[in-house]
N, C-alpha and C positions, 0 to 999 in steps of 0.2 A: 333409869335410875343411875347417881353416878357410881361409878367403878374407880377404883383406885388406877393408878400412874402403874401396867405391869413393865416391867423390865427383866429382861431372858439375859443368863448369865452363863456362858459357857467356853473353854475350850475344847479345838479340836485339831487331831493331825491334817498334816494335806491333803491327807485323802478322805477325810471327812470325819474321822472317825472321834470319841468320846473317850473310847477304853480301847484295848486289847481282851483277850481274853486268857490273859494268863491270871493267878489264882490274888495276886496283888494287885491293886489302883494303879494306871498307869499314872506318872506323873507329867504334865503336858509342859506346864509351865515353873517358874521358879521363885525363891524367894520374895523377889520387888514384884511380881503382880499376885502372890497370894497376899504380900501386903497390902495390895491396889486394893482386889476384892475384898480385904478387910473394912478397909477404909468405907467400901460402897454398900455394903452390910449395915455398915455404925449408922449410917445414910437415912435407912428407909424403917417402915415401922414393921415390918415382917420377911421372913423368908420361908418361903414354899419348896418344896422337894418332892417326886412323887413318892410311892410306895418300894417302885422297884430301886429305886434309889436306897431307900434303906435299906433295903434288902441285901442289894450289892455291894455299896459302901461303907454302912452304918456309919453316918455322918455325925458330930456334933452341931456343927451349925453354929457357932461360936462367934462373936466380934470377942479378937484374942486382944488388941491393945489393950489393957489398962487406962491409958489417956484417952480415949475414946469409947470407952465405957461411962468413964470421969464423966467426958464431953456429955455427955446423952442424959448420966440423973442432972447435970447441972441445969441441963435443957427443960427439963421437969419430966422427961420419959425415961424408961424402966433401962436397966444398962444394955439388956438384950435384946433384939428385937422379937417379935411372936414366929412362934414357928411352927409352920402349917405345913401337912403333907395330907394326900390325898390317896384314897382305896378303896375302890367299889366292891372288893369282899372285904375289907377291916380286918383280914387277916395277915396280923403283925406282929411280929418279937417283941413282947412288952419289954424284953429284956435289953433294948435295940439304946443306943449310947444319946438317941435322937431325944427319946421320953426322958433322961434323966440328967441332961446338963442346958446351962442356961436359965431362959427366963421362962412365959408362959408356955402353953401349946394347944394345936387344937389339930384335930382328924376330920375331916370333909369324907363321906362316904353316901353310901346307900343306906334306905331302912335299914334292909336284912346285913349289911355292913356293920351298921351301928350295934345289932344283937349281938355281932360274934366280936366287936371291939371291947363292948363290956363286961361280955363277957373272959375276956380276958385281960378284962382289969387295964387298959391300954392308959397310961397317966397324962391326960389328955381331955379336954372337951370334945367329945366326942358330936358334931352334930349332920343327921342326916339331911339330905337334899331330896329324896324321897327314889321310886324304884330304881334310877338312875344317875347316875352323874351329873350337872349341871354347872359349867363352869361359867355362866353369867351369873345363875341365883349365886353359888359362890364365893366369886369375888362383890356381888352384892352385899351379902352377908357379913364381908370380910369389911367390904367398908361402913355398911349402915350401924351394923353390932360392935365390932371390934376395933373401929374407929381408925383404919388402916387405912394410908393416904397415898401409900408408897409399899411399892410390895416385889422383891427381887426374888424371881428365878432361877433356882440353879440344877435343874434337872427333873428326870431324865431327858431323853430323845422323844419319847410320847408326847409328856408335859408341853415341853417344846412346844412340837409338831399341831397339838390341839390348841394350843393358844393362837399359836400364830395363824393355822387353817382358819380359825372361827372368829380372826382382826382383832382381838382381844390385846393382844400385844404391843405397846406403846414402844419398845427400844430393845432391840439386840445387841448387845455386849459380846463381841464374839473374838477369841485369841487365838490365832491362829501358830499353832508350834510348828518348828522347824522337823518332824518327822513324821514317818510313814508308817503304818502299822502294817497294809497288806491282806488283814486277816479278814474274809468274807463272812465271819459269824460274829465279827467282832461289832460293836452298838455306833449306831451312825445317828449325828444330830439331831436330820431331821426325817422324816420317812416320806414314802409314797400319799396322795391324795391332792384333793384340792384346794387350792392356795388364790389367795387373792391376786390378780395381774397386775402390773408395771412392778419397775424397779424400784426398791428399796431406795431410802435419801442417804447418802454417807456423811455422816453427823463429825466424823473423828477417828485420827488413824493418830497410831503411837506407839512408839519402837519401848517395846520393856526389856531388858537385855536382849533376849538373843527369837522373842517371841514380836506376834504385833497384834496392838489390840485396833479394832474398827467396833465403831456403834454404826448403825442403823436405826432408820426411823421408818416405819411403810406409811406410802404415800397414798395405796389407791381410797376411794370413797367407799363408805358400805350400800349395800342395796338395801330396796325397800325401806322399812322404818326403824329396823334393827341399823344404829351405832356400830362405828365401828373405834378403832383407835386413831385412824388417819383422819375422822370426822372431827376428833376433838381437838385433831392437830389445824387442821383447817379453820375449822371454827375462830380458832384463838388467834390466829394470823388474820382473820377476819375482826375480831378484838382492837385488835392491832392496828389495824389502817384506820379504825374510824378515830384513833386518838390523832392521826392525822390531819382531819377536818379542820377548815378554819372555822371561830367560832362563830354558833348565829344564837341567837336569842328567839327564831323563829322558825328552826325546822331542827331535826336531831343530827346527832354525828353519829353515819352508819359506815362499818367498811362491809365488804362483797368479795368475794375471791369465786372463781367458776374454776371448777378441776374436772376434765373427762374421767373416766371409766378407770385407766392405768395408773390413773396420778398425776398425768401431766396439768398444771399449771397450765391453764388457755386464758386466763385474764385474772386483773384484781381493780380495784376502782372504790373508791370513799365521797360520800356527798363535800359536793364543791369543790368538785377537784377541778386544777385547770383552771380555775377563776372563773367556773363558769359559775353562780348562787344558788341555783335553782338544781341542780344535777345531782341526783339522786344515787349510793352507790352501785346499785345492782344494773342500773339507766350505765353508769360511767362504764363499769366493766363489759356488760353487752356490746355499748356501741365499740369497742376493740378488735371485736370476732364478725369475721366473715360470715353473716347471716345463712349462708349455707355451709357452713364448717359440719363434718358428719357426726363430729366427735359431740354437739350440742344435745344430741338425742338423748346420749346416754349419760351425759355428765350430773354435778351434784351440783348446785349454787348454794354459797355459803354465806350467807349473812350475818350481822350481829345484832339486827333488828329484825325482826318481820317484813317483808316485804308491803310498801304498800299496799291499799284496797283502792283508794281514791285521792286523786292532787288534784290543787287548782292551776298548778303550775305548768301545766305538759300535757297532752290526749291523754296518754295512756300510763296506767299507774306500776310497779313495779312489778305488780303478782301476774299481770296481764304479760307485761314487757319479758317476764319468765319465761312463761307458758308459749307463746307468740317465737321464743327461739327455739323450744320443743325443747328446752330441758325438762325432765319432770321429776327431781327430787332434790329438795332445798331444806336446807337445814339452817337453825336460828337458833338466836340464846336467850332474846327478848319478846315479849310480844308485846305488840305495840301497845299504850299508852292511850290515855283520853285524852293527852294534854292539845294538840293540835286538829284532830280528826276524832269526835265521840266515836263509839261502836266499830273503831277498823277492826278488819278482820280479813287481812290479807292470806293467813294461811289456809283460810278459810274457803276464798277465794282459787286459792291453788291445788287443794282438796277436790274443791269441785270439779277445775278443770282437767282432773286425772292424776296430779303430782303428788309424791310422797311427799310428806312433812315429818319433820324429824327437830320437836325440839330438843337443845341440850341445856336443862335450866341452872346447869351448875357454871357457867359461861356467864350466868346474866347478869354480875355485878362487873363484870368486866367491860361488857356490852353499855351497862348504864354509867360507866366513868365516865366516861367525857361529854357527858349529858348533866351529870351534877347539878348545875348552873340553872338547867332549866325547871328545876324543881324548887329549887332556894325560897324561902320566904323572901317577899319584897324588903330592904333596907329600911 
């Protein structure tokens, strides 16, 4: 299903830390980047916070411009964006500054969450995910129901920590203050567990007075058939090469991109590349890699068409030419067409021979751009 664009929004001292634990907010950063983070608020269609978050902060949650309120109903959306926080007991200060300024809101919790929200009256759409937590149904929710396209992060260190553990997380926004806090009880970003491997891509770094902000993007692939956020980033860079194709009137415009296990980039390639007519992408980016590269095993291949099942051009067809380098999980945005080959069924193909398939069908008009042409009514 698709998920909204998440984006994790935080400062921290050098030593890692969130807060202090003294009985006030520390403040990390200043004037010009709480007007940045204004600015990136006005941006998106919701902002999330956990529970403990209100707890400890009692946050507004506000886009404070005026001009940028302006900006948003002129846009034909509401001046504030939706404001979502999260509590698997639903036990929360109705009286909490979060329920009662701004624009909509809504509580993600538990059943038995839900019982003890309403029960105290919590001014909020209260809806359950059922005996547990679920932060895929969730942000599904947030985007199939609430129409959420863009959804920014700004705590706690949990929130964080579970988004990013479970690839969820499309962009880290992280500012780093010039001081030290020290204190061993005091709340740290991110916590202990399991985290996806390779490094992070550094997006953007930028001095705001006397702080520095960096984004990040993660790179590695998700396993099995569960998406991840680096998938959708892949994917779309995969989008992207095939608009590269010279044009045919007789075969489609695919890009391919191969990324191992970490994240690394081990190839990209798009049909016809090289001037060769007949080269197919996932064909172009293969033949780049060292047939026994070990990284092949475990890596993701990204399409933005389905691999093929059958050419008349070459032996062997793409879903083979996959399979054959011992990758075994490729992800697509299209699935092929009748236009060329009736009944292909390349993922199908790859299905059989052991690989995970992972379509993302929110990809597929971008996959079908540079294909337009082949659909056209005749002149």
């Amino acid at each position: 299903m698709p998920l909204p664009y998440v984006l994790l929004s935080a400062a921290v001292s050098l030593d890692g830390c969130l807060d202090d634990t003294g009985p006030e907010r520390l403040l990390l950063s200043g004037a010009a980047d709480f007007d940045r983070v204004d600015e990136v608020r006005a941006s998106v269609d919701a902002i999330l916070v956990g529970a403990g978050t209100i707890r400890a902060d009692n946050p507004r949650l506000l886009v404070n411009s005026p001009g940028r309120r302006a900006a948003r109903r002129a846009a034909g959306r509401p001046g504030f964006p939706l404001k979502v926080t999260v509590s698997g007991s639903g036990d929360l200060d109705p009286a909490a500054h979060f329920w009662h300024t701004g624009g909509d809101k809504v509580l993600y919790t538990t059943d038995e969450g839900a019982e003890r929200a309403r029960r105290l009256a919590v001014a909020a759409d209260v809806v359950p995910l059922g005996p547990a937590l679920d932060w895929r149904a969730l942000l599904e929710h947030l985007h199939d129901v609430r129409g959420v396209q863009r959804l920014m992060v700004e705590g706690g260190g949990t929130v964080h920590t579970q988004l990013l553990q479970q690839g969820l997380a499309d962009e880290l926004q992280l500012v780093l203050a010039p001081l030290l806090v020290g204190d061993p009880d005091a709340p740290r970003l991110f916590g202990p567990g399991g985290y996806q491997g390779g490094r992070l891509r550094l997006v953007e770094t930028r001095r705001i007075e006397d702080v520095v902000l960096t984004r990040y993007e993660p790179t590695a692939p998700g396993t099995g058939t569960v998406p991840s956020a680096a998938d959708r980033h892949w994917l779309a860079l995969a989008c992207e090469l095939a608009a590269k194709c010279p044009p045919s009137t007789t075969a489609f415009s695919v890009g391919a991109v191969v990324v191992a296990a970490d994240g690394t980039e081990l190839a990209r390639g798009y049909s016809r590349e090289a001037g060769d007519p007949v080269v197919h992408a996932e064909e172009a980016a293969l033949a780049k890699l060292d047939p026994a590269d070990p990284r092949l095993t475990a890596a993701t291949v990204y399409s933005s068409l389905e691999p093929c099942a059958r050419r008349a051009s070459r032996p062997r067809p793409c879903a083979r030419l996959v399979l054959d380098a011992g990758a075994r999980r490729v992800v697509t945005a299209w699935r092929e067409p009748d236009t060329f080959v009736p009944g292909a069924n390349g993922n199908g193909v790859l299905a059989a021979g052991g690989a995970d398939v992972v379509v993302l069908p929110e990809y597929e008009e971008r996959a079908k751009a540079p294909n337009r042409h082949l659909s056209a009514p005749p002149a």
